[in-house]
Phi, psi and omega in degrees: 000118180268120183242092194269128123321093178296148185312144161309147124344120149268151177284177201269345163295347179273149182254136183255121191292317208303301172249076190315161171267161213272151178293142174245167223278106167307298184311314176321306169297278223294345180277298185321287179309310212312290177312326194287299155315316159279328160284324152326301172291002188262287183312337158297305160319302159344284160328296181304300158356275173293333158334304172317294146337277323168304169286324179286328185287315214306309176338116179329138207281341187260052162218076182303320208295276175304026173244321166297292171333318185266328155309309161317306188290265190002328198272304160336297191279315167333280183302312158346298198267345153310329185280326164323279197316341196265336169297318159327313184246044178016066162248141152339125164274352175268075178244171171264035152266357174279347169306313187309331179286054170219000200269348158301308165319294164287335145284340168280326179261010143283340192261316189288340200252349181264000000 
């Protein structure tokens, strides 16, 4: 007489080899990662961006020349980091949303010329 003993219980947090999980939904995680990943770069970008600002005012006023200069480079970085995102979601980057990357650069030389 054979007295077979059922396997122990794994607990349910543990991965049982025997019986794998079902698999997950790629597209979905990959859509996710995509958003997750461009509002960083973008908002990183973002960031510098105003820094840049934010250093053209501090500059002494009677050096209009590098205060413009850095706004612009700011607006620079603006599209840049719109051109991410939009490469990110494996789109065109030439939309008329690059505009938007232009608004450090006009805020910066309005907060510098007034």
């Amino acid at each position: 007489m054979s007295t077979s003993t059922p396997a122990p219980r794994r607990p349910r947090h543990l991965m049982d080899p025997d019986n794998p999980v079902r698999p997950v939904n790629d597209r979905a995680l990959t859509n996710v990662q995509r958003w997750v990943m461009s509002v960083l770069v973008v908002f990183t970008i973002a960031h510098l961006a105003i820094g840049l600002v934010i250093a053209a005012v501090m500059i002494s006023p009677d050096q209009p020349a590098p205060r413009i200069g850095l706004c612009v480079i700011a607006g620079l970085f603006g599209i840049i980091g719109l051109a991410a995102g939009f490469l990110i979601h494996r789109r065109s980057p030439l939309t008329p949303w690059l505009l938007v990357g232009l608004l450090p650069t006009a805020v910066g030389i309005w907060l510098v010329l007034r």
